[in-house]
C-alpha positions as CSV (number, residue, x, y, z in Angstrom):
1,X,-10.0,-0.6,15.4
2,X,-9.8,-3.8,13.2
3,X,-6.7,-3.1,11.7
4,X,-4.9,-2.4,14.9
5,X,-4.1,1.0,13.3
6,X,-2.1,3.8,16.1
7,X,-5.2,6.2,16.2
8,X,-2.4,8.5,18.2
9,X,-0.1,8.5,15.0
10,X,-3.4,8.9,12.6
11,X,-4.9,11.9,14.7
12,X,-1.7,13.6,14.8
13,X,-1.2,13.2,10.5
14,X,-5.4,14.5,10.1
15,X,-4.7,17.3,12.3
16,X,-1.5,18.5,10.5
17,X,-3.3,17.7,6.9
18,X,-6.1,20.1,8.5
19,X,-4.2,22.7,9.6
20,X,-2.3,22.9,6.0
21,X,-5.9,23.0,4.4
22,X,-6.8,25.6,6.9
23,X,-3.8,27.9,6.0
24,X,-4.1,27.3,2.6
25,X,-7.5,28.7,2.7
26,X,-7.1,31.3,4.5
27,X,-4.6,32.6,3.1
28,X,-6.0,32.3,-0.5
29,X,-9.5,34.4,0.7
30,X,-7.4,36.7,2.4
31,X,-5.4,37.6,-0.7
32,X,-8.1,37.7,-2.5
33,X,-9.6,40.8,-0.8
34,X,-9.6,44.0,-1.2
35,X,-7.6,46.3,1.5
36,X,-11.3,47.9,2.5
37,X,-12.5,44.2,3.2
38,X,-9.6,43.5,5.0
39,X,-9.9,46.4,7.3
40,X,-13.5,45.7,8.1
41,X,-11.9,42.3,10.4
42,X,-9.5,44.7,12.0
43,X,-6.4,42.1,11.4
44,X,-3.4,42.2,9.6
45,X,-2.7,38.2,9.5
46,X,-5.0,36.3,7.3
47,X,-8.6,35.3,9.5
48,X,-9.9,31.9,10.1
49,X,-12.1,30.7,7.2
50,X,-13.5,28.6,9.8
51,X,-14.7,31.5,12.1
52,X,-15.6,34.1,9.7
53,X,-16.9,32.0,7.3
54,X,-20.4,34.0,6.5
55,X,-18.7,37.5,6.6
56,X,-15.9,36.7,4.1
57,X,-18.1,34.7,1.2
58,X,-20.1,37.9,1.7
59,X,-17.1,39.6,1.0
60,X,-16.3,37.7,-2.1
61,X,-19.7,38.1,-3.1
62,X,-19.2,41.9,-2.5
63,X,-15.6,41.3,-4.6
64,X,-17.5,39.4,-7.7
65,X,-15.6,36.4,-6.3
66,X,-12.0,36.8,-7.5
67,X,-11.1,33.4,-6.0
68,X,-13.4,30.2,-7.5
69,X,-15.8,29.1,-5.5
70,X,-15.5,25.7,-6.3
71,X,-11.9,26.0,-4.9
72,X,-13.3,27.4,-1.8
73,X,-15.5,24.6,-1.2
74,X,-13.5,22.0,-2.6
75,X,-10.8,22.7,0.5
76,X,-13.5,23.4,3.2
77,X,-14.7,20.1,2.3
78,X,-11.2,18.5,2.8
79,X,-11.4,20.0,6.0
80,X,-14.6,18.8,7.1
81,X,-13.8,15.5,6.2
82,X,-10.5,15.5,8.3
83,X,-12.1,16.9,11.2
84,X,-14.6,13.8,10.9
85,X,-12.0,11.4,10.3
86,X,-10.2,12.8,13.9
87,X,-13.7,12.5,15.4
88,X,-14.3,9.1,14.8
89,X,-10.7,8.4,15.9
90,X,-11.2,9.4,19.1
91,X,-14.9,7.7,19.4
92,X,-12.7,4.7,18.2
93,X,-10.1,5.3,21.0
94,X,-13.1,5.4,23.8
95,X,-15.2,2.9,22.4
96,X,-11.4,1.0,23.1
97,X,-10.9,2.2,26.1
98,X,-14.4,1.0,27.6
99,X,-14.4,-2.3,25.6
100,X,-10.0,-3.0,28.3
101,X,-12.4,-1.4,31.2
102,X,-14.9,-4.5,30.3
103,X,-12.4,-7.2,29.8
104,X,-10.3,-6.0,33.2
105,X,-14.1,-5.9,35.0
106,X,-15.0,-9.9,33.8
107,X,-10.9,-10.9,34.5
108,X,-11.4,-9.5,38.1
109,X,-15.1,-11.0,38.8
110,X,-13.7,-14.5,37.0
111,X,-10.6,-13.8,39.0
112,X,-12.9,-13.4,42.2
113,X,-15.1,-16.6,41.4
114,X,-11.7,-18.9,41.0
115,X,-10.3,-17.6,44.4
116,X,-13.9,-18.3,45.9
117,X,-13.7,-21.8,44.2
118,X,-10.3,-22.4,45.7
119,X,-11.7,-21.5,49.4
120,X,-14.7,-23.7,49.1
121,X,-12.1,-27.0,48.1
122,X,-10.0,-25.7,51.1
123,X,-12.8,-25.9,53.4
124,X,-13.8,-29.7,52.7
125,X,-12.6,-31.6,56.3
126,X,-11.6,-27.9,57.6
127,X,-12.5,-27.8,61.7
128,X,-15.0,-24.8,61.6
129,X,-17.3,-22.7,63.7
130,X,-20.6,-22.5,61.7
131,X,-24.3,-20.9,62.8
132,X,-27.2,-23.3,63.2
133,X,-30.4,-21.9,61.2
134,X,-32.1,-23.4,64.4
135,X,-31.1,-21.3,67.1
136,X,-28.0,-18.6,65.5
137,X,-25.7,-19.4,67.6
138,X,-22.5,-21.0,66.0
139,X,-21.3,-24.6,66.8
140,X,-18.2,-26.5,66.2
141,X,-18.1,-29.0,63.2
142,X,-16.6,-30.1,60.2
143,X,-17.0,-28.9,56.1
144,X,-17.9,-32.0,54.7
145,X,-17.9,-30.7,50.9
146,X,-19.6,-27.7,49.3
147,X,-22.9,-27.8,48.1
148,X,-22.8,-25.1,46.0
149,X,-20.7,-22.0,45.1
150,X,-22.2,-20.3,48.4
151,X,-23.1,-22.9,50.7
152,X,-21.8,-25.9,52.3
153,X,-22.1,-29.1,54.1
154,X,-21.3,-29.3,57.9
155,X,-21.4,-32.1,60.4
156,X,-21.7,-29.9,63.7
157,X,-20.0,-31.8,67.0
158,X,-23.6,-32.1,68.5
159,X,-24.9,-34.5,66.4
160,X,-26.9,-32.6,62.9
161,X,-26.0,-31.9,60.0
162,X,-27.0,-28.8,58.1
163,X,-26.3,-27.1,54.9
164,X,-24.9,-23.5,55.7
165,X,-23.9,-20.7,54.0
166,X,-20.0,-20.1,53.4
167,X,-20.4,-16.1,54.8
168,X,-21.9,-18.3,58.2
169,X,-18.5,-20.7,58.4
170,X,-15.3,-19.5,59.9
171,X,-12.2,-21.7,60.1
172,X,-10.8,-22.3,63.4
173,X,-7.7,-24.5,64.5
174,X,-4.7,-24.7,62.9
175,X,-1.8,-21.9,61.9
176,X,-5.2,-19.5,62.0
177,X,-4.1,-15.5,62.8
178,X,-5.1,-14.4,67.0
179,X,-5.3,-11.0,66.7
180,X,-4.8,-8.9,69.7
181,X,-8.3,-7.9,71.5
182,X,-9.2,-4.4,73.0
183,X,-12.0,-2.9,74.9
184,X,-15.1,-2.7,72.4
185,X,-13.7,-5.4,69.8
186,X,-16.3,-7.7,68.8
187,X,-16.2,-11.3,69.0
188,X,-17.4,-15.0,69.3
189,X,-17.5,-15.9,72.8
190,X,-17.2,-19.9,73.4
191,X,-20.0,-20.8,75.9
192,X,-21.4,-24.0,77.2
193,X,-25.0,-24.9,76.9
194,X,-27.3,-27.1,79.0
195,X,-27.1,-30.0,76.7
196,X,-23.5,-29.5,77.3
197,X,-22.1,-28.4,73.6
198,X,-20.3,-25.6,73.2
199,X,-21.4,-22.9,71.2
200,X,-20.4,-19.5,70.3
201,X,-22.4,-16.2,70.7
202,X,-21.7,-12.7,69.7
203,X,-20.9,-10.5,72.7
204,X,-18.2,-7.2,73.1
205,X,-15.4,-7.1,74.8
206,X,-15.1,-5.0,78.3
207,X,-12.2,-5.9,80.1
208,X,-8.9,-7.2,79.1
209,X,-6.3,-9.6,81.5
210,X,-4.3,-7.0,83.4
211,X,-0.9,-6.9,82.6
212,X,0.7,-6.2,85.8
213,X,-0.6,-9.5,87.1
214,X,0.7,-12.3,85.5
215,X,-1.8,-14.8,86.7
216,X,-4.6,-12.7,85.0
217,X,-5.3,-14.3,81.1
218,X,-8.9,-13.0,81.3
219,X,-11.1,-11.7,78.9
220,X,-14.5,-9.9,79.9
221,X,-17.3,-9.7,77.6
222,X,-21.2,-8.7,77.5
223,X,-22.8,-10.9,75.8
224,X,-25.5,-10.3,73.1
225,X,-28.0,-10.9,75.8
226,X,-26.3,-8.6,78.2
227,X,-24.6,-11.1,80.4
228,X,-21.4,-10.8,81.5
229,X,-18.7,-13.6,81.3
230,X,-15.3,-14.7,81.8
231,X,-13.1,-15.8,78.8
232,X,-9.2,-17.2,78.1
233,X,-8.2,-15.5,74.6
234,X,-8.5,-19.0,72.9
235,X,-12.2,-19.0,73.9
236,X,-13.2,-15.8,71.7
237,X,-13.1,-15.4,68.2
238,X,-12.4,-11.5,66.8
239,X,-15.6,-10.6,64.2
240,X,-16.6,-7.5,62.6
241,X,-19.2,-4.9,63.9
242,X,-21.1,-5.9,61.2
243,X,-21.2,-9.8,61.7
244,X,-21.7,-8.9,65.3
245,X,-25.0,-6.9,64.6
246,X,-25.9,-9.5,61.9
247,X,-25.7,-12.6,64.3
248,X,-28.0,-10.7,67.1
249,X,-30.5,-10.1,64.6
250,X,-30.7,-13.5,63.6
251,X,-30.5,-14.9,67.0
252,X,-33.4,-12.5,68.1
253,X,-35.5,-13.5,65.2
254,X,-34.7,-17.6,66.3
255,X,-36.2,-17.1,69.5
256,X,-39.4,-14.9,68.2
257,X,-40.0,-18.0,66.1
258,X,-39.6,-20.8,68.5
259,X,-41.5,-18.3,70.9
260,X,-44.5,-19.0,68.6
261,X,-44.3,-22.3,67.7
């Protein structure tokens, strides 16, 4: 629609031209026959042209056409043409339609993509959990920039620095939400290791600080390695079920590979 024309307005003025044509017609053939030709459609209101068209130019043949033929084709014509002109209207009004479905699509993914920027920049010197490619496990550190638009820089607290992937980082520290945690809730458990680092590991939780006993702040959790242990609420991190299966996979595969090296 180059000319920004109101296909509504236009359909509505074709239609009306095509209806007039379509009366006009009608009503000219119908005069035109003879009462015993009329009879034969059983009507007393002119017919449709449109929808009898093969019986009644048989029965202006039968007549010796009365009417001129040329005048008969002449408006059918006039009507085909409108009923095109409405068709490609409305192939118009989807092919517009489609064309504000594409434009909202790209403003949403560019939309998307600038929030995703925006998260990477807030990251850079952000305190972070992030998993170690090494062993799964996720480690304290800190973003030291982004890499790219899906992966980052981070200086764990142990010592190495690795490039990770931004879905493996979660912020921690700071005004960051502490959502309440129930029986079955998955989380990040804070745990210390041998080389005495603390890590985090995926694990559920199966007991929560009774609330009748004031002195009672303790979580328990089951471990992805079905151990049991003992945490305070700032020592577990709420995750989804699906980072939770997704962390013990990877921590499974870890230790199939160091197994064989």
């Amino acid at each position: 629609n180059p000319q920004a024309v109101n296909l509504d307005a236009y359909k509505e003025k074709l239609e009306q031209a095509v209806k007039s044509y379509e009366r006009r017609l009608n009503l000219i053939i119908w005069r035109a026959l003879s009462q015993e030709e009329r009879d034969k459609f059983e009507q007393e209101e002119p017919v449709s042209y449109m929808e009898h068209k093969e019986a009644l130019l048989e029965a202006l043949e039968n007549l010796g056409w009365p009417v001129s033929f040329d005048d008969v084709t002449l408006l059918e014509d006039e009507i085909l043409a409108g009923l095109t002109y409405i068709q490609q209207a409305c192939d118009l009004q989807e092919a517009a339609k489609k064309e504000i479905q594409r434009t909202e699509e790209n403003v949403k993914a560019q939309s998307k993509k600038r929030q995703k920027g925006k998260v990477f920049e807030t990251l850079k010197g952000q305190k972070v959990i992030a998993r170690s490619d090494i062993t799964g496990f996720y480690f304290p550190g800190t973003v030291i920039k982004s890499i790219s638009s899906s992966q980052a820089l981070v200086d764990f607290s142990y010592g190495e620095t690795q490039i990770v992937p931004i879905k493996f980082i979660i912020p921690v520290g700071g005004a960051m939400p502490c959502p309440s945690l129930q029986v079955g809730d998955y989380v990040f458990a804070r745990t210390g290791t041998q080389t005495g680092n603390d890590c985090y590991m995926p694990a559920v939780v199966i007991a929560t600080p009774k609330r009748v006993e004031a002195d009672d702040k303790l979580y328990t959790v089951l471990k992805y390695n079905n151990r049991k242990k003992h945490c305070i609420r700032s020592g577990l991190i709420k995750i989804s079920q699906t980072k939770y299966a997704c962390s013990c996979r990877y921590i499974r595969m870890a230790h199939m590979v160091d197994c064989l090296l």
